[in-house]
C-alpha positions as CSV (number, residue, x, y, z in Angstrom):
1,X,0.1,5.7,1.1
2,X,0.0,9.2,2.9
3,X,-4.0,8.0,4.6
4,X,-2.8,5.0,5.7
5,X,-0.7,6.3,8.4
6,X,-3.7,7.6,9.9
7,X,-5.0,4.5,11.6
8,X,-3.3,2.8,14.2
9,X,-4.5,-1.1,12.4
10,X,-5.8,-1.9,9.4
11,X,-7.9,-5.0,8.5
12,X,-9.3,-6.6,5.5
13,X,-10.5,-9.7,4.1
14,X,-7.6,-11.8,2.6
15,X,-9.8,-11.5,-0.5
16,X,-8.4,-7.8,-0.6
17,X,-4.6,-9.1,-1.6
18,X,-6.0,-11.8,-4.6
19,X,-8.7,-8.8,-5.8
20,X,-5.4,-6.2,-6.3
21,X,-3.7,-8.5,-7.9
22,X,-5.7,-10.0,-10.0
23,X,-6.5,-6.7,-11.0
24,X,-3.0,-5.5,-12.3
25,X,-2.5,-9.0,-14.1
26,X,-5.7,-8.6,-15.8
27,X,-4.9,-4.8,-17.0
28,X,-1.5,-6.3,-18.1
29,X,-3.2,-9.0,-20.0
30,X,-5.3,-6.3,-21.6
31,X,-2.4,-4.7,-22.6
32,X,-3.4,-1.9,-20.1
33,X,-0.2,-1.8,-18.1
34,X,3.5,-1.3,-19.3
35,X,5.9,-3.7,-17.4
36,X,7.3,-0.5,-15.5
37,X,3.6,0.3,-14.4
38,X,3.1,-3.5,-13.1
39,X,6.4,-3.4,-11.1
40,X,5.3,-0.1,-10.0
41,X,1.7,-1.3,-8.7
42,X,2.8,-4.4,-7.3
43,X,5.5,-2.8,-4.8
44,X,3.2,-0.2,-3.7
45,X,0.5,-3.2,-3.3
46,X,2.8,-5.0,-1.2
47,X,3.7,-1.8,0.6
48,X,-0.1,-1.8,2.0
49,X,-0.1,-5.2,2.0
50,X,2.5,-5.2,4.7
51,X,0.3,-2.5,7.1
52,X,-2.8,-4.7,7.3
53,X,-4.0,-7.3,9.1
54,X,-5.7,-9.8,6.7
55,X,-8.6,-11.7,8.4
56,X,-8.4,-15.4,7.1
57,X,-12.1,-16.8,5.8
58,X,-13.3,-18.5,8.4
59,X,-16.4,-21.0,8.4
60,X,-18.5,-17.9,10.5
61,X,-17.9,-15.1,7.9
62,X,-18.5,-17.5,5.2
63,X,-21.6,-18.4,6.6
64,X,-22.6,-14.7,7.4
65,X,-21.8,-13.9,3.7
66,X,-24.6,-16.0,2.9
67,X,-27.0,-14.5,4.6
68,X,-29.1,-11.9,3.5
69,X,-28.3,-8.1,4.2
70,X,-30.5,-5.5,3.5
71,X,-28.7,-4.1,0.3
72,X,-27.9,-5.8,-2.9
73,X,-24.3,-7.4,-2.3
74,X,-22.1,-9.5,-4.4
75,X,-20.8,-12.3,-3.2
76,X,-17.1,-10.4,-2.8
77,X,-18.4,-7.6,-1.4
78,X,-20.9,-9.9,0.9
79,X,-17.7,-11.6,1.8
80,X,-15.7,-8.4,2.9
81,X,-18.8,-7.1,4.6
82,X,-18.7,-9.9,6.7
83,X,-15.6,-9.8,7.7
84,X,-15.8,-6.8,9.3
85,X,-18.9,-7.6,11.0
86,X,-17.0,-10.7,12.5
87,X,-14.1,-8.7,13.3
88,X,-16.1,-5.7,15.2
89,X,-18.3,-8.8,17.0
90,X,-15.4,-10.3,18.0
91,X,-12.7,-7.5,18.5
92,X,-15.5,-5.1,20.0
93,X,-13.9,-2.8,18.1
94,X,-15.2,0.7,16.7
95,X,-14.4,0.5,12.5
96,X,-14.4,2.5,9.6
97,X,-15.3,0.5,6.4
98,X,-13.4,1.8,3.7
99,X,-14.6,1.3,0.1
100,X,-15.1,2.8,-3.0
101,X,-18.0,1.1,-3.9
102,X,-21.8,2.4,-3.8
103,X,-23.9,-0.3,-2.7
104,X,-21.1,-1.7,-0.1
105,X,-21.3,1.1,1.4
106,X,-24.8,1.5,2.0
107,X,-24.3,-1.9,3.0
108,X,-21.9,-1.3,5.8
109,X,-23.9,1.8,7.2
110,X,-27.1,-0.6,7.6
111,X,-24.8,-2.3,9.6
112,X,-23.7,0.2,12.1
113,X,-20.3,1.4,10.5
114,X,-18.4,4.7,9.8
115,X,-17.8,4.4,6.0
């Protein structure tokens, strides 16, 4: 959690909360995860969970989502993309897009962000 104090807000997607999660449950159901690694994972989800600001998915970033960007985007992705793009449009805020992923990424540089 050490980076995390170095914004003043975060913001995501409330897709960001059921992707984590649904993430530990499926490595549990896998066998993956130890009960003691779940609790573990969970508490520190919640624990960034509780320092951002979840952007609810409104009828505009749906329909943005659906729209075509200049990258190859999933419809997840497409979805968190579009949040942001709703949230700089509206907040006239400066962001930095923060994923792990390649193609999102390139995505959110087409579209003017700091990733």
């Amino acid at each position: 959690m050490g980076r995390w104090a170095q914004w003043e807000h975060a913001y995501s997607s409330e897709l960001l909360r059921v992707e984590v999660l649904r993430s530990i449950d499926r490595n549990r159901l896998k066998g993956a995860l130890t009960d003691e690694d779940v609790a573990k994972l969970v508490t520190n989800a919640h624990a960034i969970f509780n320092a951002i600001e979840f952007i609810a998915l409104s009828q505009s970033i749906l329909n943005r989502a659906s729209q075509s960007f200049l990258t190859p985007l999933g419809t997840l992705d497409a979805l968190h993309l579009a949040t942001a793009i709703g949230l700089a449009e509206v907040g006239a805020i400066e962001l930095t897009f923060l994923t792990h992923d390649t193609e999102l990424a390139i995505a959110a540089r087409t579209m003017n962000f700091n990733v």
